[in-house]
C-alpha positions in Angstrom: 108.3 108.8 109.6 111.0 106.7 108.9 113.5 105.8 111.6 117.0 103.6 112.0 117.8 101.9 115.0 121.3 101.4 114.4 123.9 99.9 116.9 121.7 98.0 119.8 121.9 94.4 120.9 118.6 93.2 119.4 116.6 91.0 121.2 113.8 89.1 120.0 112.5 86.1 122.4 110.2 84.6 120.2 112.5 83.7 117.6 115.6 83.7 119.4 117.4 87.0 117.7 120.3 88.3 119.8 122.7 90.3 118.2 124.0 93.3 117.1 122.3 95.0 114.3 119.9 97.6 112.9 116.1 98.1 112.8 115.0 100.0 110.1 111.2 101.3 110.2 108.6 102.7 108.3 104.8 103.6 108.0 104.4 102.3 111.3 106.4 99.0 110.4 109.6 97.4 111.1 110.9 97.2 107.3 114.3 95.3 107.7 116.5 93.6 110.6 119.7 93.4 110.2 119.8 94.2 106.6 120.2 97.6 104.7 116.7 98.3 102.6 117.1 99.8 99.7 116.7 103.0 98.7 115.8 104.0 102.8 116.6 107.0 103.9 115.6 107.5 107.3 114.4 110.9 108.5 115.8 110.1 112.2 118.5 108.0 113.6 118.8 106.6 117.3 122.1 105.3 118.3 121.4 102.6 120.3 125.1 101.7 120.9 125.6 99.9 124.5 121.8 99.5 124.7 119.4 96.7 124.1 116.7 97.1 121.3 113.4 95.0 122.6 110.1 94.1 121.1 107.5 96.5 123.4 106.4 95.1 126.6 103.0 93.6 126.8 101.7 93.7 130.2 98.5 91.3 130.9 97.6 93.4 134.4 97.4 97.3 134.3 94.2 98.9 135.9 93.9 102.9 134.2 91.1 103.7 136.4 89.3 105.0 133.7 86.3 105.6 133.9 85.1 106.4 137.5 88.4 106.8 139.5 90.2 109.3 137.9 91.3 110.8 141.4 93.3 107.5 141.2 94.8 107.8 137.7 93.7 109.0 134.2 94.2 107.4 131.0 96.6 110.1 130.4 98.8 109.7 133.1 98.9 105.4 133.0 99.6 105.7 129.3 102.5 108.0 130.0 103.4 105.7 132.7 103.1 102.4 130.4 105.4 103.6 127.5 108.1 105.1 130.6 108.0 101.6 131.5 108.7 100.4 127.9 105.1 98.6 128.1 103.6 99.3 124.4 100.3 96.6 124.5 98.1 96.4 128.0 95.4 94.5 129.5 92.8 96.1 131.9 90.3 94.7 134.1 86.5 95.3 133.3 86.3 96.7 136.7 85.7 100.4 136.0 82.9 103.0 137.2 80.4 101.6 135.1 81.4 98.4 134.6 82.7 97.2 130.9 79.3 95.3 130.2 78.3 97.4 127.2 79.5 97.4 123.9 79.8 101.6 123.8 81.7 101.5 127.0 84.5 99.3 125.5 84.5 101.6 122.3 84.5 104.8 124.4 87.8 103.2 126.1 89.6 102.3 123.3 88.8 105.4 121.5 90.2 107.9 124.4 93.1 105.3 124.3 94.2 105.5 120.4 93.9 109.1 121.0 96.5 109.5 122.9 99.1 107.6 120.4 100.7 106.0 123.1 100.1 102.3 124.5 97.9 99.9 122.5 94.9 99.2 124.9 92.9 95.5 124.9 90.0 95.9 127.1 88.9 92.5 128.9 85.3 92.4 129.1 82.7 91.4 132.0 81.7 88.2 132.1 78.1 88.8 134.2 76.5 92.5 134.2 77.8 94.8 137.0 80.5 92.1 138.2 77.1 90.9 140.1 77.4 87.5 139.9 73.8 86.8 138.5 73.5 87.3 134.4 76.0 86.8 132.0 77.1 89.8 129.6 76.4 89.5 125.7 80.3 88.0 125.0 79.9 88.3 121.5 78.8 92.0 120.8 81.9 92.6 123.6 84.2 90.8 121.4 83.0 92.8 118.1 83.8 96.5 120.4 87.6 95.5 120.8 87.8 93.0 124.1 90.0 90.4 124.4 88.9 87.8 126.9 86.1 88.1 129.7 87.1 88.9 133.5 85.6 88.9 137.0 88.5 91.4 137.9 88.6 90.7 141.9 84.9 89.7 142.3 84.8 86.4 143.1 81.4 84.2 141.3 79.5 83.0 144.3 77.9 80.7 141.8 79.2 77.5 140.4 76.1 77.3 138.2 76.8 80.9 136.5 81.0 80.3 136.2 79.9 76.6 134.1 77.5 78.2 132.0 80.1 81.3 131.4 83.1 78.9 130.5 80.3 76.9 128.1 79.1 79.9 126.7 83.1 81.4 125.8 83.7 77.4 124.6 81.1 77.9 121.8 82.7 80.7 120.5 86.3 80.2 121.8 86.4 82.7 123.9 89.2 82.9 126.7 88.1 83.7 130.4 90.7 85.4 132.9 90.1 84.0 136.4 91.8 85.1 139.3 91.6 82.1 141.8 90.0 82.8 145.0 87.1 81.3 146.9 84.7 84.0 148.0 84.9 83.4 151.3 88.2 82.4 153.0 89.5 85.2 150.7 88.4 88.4 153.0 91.5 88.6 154.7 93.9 91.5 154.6 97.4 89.4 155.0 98.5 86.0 153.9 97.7 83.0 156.7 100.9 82.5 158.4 103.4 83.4 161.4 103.6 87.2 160.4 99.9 87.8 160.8 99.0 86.0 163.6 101.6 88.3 165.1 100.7 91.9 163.3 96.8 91.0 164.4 95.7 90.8 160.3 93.4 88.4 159.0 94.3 86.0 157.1 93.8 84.6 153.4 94.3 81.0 153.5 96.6 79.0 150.3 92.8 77.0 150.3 91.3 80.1 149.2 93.8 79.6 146.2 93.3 75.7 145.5 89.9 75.1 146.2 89.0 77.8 143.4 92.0 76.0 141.3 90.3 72.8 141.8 86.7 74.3 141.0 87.7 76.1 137.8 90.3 72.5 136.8 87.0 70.5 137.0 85.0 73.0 135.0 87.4 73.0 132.6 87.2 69.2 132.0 83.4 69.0 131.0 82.9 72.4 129.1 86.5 72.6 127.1 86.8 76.3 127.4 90.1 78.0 127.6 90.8 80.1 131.1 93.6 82.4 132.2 94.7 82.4 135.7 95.8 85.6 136.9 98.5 86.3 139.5 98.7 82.9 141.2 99.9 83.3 144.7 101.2 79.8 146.2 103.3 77.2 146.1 100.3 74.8 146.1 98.5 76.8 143.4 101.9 76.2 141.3 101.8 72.5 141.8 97.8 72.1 140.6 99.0 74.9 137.5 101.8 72.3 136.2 99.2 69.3 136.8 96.5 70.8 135.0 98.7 71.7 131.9 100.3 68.1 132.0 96.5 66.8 132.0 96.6 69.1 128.6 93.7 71.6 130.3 93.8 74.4 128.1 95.3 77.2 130.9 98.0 79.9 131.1 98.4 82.0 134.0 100.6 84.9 135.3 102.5 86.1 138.7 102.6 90.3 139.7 106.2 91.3 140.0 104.8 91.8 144.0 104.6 88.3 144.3 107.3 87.2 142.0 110.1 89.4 144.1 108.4 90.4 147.9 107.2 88.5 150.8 104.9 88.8 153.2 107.8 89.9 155.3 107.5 93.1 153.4 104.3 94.2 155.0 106.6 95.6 157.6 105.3 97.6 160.7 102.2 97.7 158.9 103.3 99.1 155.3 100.1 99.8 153.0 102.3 100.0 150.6 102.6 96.2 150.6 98.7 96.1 150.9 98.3 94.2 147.9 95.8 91.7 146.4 96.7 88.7 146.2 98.5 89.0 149.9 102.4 88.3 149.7 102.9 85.2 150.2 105.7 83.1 152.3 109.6 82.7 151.3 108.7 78.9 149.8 105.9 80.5 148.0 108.1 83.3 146.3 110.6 80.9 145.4 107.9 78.1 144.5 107.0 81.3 141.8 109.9 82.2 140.8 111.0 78.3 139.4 107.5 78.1 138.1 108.0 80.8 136.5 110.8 79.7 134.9 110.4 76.3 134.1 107.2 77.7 131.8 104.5 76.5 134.3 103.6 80.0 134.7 103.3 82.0 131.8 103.7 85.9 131.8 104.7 88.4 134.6 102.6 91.1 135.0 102.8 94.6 136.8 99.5 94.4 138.4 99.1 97.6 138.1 97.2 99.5 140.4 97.3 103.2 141.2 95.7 103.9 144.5 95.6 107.9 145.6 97.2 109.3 148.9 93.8 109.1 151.0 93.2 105.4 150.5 96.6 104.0 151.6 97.0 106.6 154.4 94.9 104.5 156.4 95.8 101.3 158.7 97.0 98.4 157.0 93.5 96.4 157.0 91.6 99.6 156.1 93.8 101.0 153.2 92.9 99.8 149.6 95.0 97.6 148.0 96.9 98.1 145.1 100.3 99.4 143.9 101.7 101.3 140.5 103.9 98.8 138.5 104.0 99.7 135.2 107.3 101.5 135.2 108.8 98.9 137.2 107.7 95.9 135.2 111.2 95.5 132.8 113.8 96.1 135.5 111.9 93.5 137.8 112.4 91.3 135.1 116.1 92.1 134.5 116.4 91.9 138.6 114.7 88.9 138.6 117.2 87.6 135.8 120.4 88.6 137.3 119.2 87.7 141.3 117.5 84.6 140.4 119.6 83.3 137.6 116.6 83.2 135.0 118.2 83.4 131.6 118.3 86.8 129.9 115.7 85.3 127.0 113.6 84.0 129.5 113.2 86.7 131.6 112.1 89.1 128.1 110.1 86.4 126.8 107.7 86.5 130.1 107.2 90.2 129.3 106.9 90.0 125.3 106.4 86.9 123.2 104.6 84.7 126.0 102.2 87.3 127.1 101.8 88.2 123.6 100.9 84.0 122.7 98.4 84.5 125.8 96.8 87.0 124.0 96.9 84.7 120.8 94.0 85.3 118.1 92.1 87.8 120.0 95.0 90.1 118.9 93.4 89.6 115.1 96.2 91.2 112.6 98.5 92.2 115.4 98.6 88.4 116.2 102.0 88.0 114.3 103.7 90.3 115.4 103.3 91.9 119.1 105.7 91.4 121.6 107.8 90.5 118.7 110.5 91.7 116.1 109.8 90.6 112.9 110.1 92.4 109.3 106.5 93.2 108.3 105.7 93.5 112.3 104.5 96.7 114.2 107.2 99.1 114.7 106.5 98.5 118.8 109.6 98.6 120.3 111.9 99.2 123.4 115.3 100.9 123.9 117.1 100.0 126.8 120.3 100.8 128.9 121.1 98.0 130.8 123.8 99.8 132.5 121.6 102.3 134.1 120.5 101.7 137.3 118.0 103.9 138.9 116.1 104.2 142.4 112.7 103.5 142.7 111.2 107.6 144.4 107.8 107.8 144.2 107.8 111.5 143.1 109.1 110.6 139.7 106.9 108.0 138.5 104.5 109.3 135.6 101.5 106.9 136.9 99.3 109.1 139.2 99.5 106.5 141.4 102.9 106.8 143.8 102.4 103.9 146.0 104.9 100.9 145.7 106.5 98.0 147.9 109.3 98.5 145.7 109.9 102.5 146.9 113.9 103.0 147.6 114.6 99.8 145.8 117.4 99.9 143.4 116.6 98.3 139.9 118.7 97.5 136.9 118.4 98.9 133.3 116.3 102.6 132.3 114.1 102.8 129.1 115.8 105.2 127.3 112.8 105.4 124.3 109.5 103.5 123.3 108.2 103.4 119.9 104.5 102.2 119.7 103.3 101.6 115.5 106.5 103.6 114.7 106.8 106.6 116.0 108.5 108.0 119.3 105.9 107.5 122.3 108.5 108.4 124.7 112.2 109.4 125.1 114.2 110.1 127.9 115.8 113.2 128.5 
């Protein structure tokens, strides 16, 4: 199909395109920006006059809970949910029923994915059997089924002996492991350490349970040269060891959930499971410790952490429900809210959501390297249309993901996708 985007306020981060133009596409490409092509004669037209016309959204966080939890969500439903959201390239955790320790598991993933023609999916892999702890997976036949980097998901390695030799073994072959920082065991609480849940009765997850795994992973890092991505940091003290560690010239990124980014631990409530999330909320200084970080390019990406929980498991008390929320609809107007709230720059608060979770990624994207999260003639025709005027109220019964639970339920956000295009062709459109 070919297809003219005419009329929008194109938007490009990475290069630093921000005008008003046309997009012509074709066989799944973007053929020309801002230029006629010759002889083109598109077979559809989308006037995006008034709107903004975005690289698609690449989102580093997004559980599908596929396999083993579809009462929780189904590929089908987070897809639909992801290209709602404007979010054309994902992430997801190894952390499925099996595990993704096996080559075929990977493959069966990413074969149910392309079948849907919706988001592009990048499986992270294992990095020891079962999430156990104990032997490390084969990283180089995961790489060859499709998986981007390897992943403990939320299981912490007891071992310091098994993390060095994982981070050697992913040096060797330049490899990038995705860390979430948190020591094993001061990390079992249900609330962040603090004021609020001394008083609510909640244990509590110290900012050491950040740092000292910070410090652990830092020092790693020095003798075996790998490359580590730190998901969703937390704390104003995990912020300050981030920026040292990249000043050092450590070879880390990292990323914040829009939870963390936007919420507090004030959010929790009278006990709202809703804002049950791993990490815990943090404090004000924390959020706003984040939000410079952020930024000033210390932190990397935001994510949507996205994590569809059914009605049984969060009907439960605070410290008993499971933890997660559904994000992945709400991931581009937290950024545009974030932008206009926090005064980020308009670029800024894109780029965290395109081009710099797409140089994250980097060469484990292989062909799509050049051109995801970005708009570029000869790129994938992945893209976003967006009115910026809309603004829209967060009700749990219209969200596509299966899962309904969000701290940000009754919020108003800025900005509705109005259509996503993944390799070309119409993924979604609003009615």
């Amino acid at each position: 199909m070919k297809i003219l985007i005419q009329n929008g306020r194109v938007i490009d981060p990475a290069s630093g395109l921000d005008k008003v133009c046309n997009v012509a596409l074709a066989a799944g490409r973007i053929i020309a920006v801002d230029r006629e092509p010759q002889g083109f004669t598109p077979t559809r037209v989308i006037d995006a006059s008034g709107c903004l016309v975005l690289p698609g959204l690449v989102d580093l966080a997004a559980r599908l809970r596929e396999p083993g939890h579809e009462h929780e969500g189904m590929l089908e439903s987070e897809m639909a949910a992801a290209v709602a959201g404007g979010v054309t390239s994902l992430v997801c955790p190894p952390d499925t029923d099996p595990v993704l320790d096996e080559p075929g598991l990977v493959q069966m993933l990413k074969f149910r994915a392309e079948k849907l023609h919706q988001a592009r999916l990048f499986p992270l892999g294992a990095v020891t059997r079962g999430l156990a702890g104990e032997v490390l997976t084969e990283m180089a036949e995961l790489t060859e089924s499709g998986c981007v980097g390897f992943s403990q998901a939320e299981v912490p390695l007891t071992s310091t002996q098994v993390l060095q030799r994982a981070l050697q073994y992913a040096a060797t072959y330049g490899y990038t492991v995705w860390l979430r920082p948190q020591e094993l065991h001061l990390g079992k609480g249900v609330a962040a350490s603090g004021p609020l849940a001394t008083r609510l009765g909640l244990s509590g997850v110290p900012v050491a349970a950040e740092t000292i795994a910070l410090h652990t992973i830092f020092e790693l890092l020095k003798t075996t040269g790998a490359r580590v991505h730190l998901c969703r940091l937390s704390s104003s003290a995990g912020v300050d060891l981030v920026r040292q560690a990249k000043a050092a010239g450590l070879p880390v990124s990292c990323d914040v959930s829009i939870n963390s980014l936007m919420l507090t631990d004030a959010d929790i409530g009278y006990f709202d499971s809703r804002a049950r999330l791993t990490p815990p909320l943090r404090q004000q200084r924390d959020r706003d410790a984040l939000a410079a970080a952020l930024l000033d390019g210390t932190i990397d990406a935001l994510v949507s952490d996205h994590t569809p929980v059914d009605e049984d498991a969060k009907a439960l008390p605070f410290a008993e429900a499971e933890p997660g929320a559904t994000g992945l609809e709400l991931l581009l107007s937290v950024a545009l809210k974030w932008s206009q709230e926090g005064g980020a720059p308009l670029q800024r608060a894109l780029a965290v959501i395109t081009a710099e979770p797409a140089r994250v990624l980097g060469t484990s994207l292989g062909t799509l390297q050049a051109s995801v999260g970005r708009i570029i003639e000869g790129g994938v025709g992945d893209l976003c249309v967006l009115d910026p005027a809309a603004h829209w109220t967060v009700q749990a019964d219209a969200l596509a993901s299966q899962g309904k639970h969000t701290p940000f339920s009754t919020y108003e956000l800025p900005g509705r996708v109005r259509c996503t295009l993944v390799g070309g062709q119409v993924a979604f459109e609003r009615g």
